[in-house]
N, C-alpha and C positions, 0 to 999 in steps of 0.2 A: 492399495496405496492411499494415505489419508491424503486429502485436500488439505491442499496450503495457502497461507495469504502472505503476498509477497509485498511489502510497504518500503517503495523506494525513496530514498529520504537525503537530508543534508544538514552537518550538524549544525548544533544550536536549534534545530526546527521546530520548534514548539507545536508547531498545529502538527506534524510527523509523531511528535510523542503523545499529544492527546490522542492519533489514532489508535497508536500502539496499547496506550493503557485502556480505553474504551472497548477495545476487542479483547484486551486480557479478563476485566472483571466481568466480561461476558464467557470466560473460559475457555479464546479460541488464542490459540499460539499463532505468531506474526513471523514471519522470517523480514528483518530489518537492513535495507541494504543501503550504504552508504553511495551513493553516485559521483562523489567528489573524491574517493581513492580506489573506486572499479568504474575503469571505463568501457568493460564489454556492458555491465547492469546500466550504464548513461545509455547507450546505444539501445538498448532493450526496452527501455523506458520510452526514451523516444521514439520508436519505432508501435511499442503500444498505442501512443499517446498522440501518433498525427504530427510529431516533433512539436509537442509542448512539452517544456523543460523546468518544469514546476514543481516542488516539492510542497506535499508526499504526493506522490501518484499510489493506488493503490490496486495491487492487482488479485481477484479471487474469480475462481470457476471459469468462466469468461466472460467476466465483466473490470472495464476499468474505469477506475474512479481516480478524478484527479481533485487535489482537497480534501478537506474531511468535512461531513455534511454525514450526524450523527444518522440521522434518519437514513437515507441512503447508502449509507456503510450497513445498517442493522438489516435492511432489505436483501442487497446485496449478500449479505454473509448465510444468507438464509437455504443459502445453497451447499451448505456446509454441513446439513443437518443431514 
């Protein structure tokens, strides 16, 4: 089963879309979750996340990241390989 990155988000989110596209032109597919029309993925987030409620939160392998912080997403992702 391949590993996924799950980017929970809210629209309009701009720093959510810079993550999405920064792991696209690195060639990794993002599953993009809306937490303002799924309220079990709010709860999952939260629950990741120590109840911060901040978008994007970003979740791969088992590590979460809350923000986008280029450097630290590319670290992070490295577990992907």
């Amino acid at each position: 089963m391949a590993k996924r990155i799950k980017i929970f988000s809210t629209p309009g989110c701009s720093v959510c879309d810079q993550a999405k596209k920064f792991l696209s032109a690195k060639g990794i597919d993002a599953d993009l979750v809306d937490v303002t029309r799924d309220s079990e993925a709010l709860k999952e987030m939260t629950k990741l996340t120590g109840g911060i409620r901040r978008a994007p939160v970003i979740s791969l392998c088992d590590k979460v990241l809350v923000g986008f912080n280029k450097k630290e997403l590319e670290e992070a992702s490295n577990c992907l390989a």
